[in-house]
LUMVO-261269 format. One line per field, with one value per atom (N, C-alpha, C): atom name; chain; residue in one letter; x, y, z; residue number from 1. Coordinates in nm, 3 decimals. Each point is the difference from the previous one (the first is absolute). Layout:
N
atom	(CA ...)
mol	(A ...)
type	(A ...)
px	(X ...)
py	(Y ...)
pz	(Z ...)
seq	(NUM ...)
//
This chain:
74
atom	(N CA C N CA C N CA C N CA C N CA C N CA C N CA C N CA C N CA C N CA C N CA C N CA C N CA C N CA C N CA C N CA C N CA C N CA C N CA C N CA C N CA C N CA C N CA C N CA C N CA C N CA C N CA C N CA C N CA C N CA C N CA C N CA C N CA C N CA C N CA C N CA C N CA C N CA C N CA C N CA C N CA C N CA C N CA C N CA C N CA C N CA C N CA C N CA C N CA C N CA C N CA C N CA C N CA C N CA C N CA C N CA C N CA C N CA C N CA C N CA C N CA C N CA C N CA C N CA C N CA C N CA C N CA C N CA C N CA C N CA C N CA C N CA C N CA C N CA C)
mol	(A A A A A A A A A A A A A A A A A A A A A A A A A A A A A A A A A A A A A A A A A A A A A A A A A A A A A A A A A A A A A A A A A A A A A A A A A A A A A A A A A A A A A A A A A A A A A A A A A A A A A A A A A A A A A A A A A A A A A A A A A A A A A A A A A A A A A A A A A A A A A A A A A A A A A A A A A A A A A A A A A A A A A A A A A A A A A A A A A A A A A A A A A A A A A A A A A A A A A A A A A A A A A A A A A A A A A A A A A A A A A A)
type	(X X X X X X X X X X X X X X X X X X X X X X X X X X X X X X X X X X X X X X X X X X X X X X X X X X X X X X X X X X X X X X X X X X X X X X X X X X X X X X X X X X X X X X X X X X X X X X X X X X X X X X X X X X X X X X X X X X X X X X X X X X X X X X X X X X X X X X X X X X X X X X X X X X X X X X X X X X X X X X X X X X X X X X X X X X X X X X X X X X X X X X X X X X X X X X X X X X X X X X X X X X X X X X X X X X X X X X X X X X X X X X)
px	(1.051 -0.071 0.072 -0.001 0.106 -0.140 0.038 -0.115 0.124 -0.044 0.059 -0.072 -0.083 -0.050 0.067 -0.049 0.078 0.100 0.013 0.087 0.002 0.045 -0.045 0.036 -0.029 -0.006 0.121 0.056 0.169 -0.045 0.129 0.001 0.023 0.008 0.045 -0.153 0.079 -0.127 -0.079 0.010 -0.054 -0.055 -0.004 -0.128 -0.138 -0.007 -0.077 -0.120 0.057 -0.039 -0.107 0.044 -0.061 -0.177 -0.071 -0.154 0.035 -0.097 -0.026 0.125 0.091 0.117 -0.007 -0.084 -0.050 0.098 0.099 0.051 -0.072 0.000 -0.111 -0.155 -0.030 -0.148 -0.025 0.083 -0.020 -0.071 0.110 -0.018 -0.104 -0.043 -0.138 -0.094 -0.036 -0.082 -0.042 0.044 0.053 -0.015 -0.066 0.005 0.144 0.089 0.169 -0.008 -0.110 0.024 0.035 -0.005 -0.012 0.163 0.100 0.150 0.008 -0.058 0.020 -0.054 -0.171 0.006 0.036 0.092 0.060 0.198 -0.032 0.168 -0.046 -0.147 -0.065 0.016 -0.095 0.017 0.140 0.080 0.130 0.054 -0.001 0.027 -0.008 -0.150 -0.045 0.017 0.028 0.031 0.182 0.026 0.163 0.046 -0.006 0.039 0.032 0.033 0.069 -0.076 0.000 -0.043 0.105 0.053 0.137 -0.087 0.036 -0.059 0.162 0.024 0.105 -0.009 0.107 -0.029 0.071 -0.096 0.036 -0.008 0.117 -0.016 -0.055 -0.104 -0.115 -0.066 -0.114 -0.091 0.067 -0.068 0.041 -0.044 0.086 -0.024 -0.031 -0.079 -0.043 -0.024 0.091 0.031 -0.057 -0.082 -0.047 0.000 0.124 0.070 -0.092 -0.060 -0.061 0.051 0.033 0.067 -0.128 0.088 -0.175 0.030 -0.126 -0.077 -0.028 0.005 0.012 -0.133 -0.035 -0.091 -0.040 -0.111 -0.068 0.044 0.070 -0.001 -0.075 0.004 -0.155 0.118 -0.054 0.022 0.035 0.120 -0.008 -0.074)
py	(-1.687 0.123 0.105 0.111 0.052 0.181 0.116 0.066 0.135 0.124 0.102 0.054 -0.028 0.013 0.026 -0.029 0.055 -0.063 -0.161 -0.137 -0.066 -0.092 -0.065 0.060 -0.086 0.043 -0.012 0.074 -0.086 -0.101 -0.066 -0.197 -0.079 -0.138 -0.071 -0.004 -0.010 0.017 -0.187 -0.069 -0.149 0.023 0.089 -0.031 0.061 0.081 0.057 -0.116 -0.121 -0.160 -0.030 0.010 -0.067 0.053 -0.070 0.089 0.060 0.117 0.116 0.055 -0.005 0.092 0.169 0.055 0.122 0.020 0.101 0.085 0.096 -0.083 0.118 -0.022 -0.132 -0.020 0.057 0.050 0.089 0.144 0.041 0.146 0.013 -0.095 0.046 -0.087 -0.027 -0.082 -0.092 -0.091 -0.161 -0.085 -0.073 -0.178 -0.047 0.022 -0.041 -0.141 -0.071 -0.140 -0.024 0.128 -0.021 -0.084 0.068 -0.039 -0.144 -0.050 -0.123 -0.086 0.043 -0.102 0.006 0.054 0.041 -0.081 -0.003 -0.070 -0.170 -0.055 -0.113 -0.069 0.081 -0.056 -0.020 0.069 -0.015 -0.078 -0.013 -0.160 -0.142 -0.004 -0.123 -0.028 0.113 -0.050 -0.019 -0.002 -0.015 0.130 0.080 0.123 0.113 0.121 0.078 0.123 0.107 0.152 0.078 0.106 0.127 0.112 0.076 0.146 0.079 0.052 0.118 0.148 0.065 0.163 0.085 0.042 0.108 0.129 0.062 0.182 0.040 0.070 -0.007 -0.151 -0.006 -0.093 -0.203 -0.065 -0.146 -0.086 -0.100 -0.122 -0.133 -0.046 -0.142 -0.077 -0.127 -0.100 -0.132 -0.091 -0.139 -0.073 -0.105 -0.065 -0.143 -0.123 -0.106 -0.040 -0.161 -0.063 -0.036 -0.024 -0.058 -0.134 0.019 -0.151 -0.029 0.069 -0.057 -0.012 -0.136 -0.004 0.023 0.041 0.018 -0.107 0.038 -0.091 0.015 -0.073 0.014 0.043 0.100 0.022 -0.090 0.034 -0.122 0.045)
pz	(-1.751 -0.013 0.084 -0.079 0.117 -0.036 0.140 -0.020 0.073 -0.010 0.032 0.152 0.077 0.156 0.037 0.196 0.071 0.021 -0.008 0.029 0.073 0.048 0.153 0.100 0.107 0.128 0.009 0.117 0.050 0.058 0.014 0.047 -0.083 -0.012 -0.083 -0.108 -0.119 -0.129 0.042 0.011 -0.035 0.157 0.067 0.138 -0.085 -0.097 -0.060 -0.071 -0.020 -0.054 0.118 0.111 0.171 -0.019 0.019 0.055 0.145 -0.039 0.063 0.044 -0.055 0.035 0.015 -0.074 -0.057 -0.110 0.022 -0.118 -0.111 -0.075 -0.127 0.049 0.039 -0.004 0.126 0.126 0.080 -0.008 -0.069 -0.066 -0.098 -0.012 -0.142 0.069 0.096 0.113 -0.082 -0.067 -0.065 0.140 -0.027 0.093 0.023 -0.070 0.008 -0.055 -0.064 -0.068 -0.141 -0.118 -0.137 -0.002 0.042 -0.006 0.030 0.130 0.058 -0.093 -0.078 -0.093 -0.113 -0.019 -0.151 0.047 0.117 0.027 0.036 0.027 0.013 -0.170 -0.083 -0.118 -0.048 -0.047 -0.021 0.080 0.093 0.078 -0.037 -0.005 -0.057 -0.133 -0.106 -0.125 -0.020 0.163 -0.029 -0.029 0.031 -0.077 0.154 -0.049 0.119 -0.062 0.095 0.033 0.055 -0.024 0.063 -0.046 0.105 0.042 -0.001 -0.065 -0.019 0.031 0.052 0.031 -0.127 -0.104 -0.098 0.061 -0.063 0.007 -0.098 -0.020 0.111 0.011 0.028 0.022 0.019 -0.024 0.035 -0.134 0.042 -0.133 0.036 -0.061 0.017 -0.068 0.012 -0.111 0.059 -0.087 0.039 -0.131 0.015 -0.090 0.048 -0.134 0.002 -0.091 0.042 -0.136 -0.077 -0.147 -0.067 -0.003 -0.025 0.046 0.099 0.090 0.141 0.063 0.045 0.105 0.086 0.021 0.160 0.134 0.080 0.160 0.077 0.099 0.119 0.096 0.048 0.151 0.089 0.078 0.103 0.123)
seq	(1 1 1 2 2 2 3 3 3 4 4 4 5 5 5 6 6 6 7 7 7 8 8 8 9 9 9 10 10 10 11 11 11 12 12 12 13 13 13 14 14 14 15 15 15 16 16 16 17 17 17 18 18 18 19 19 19 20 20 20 21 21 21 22 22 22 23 23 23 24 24 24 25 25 25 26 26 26 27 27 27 28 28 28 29 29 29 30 30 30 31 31 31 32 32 32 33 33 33 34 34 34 35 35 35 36 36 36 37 37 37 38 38 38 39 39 39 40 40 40 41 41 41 42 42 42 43 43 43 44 44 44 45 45 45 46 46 46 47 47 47 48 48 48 49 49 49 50 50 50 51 51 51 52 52 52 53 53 53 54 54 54 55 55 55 56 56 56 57 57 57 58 58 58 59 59 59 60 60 60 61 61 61 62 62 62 63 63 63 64 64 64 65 65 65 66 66 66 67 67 67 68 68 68 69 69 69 70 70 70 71 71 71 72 72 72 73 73 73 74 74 74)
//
């Protein structure tokens, strides 16, 4: 999904993944967790999340193989 905003924060894009980091969910007084569990799921189904810096705004890609199963947490 990619969007025309303001874009991320400076710093590395994948601290944006971490809870409560702030960044966007800072600035729009957001909890800072939607990202973390959106980089949790894609985890457990084997799968990955990247946060990119577009001119303008940012992009975000979360690639899952199919078929892929749910894992438990360790």
């Amino acid at each position: 999904m990619r969007d025309d905003g303001a874009g991320l924060p400076e710093g590395d894009p994948s601290q944006l993944f971490e809870r409560w980091r702030g960044g966007a969910a800072s600035r729009a007084g957001g909890a800072g967790l939607g990202l973390a569990i959106c980089a949790l799921a894609a985890r457990l189904h084997g799968g990955r999340i990247e946060a990119r810096r577009e001119h303008p705004g940012a992009q975000f890609r979360i690639d899952l193989p199919v078929g892929a199963q749910p894992t438990e947490e360790p």
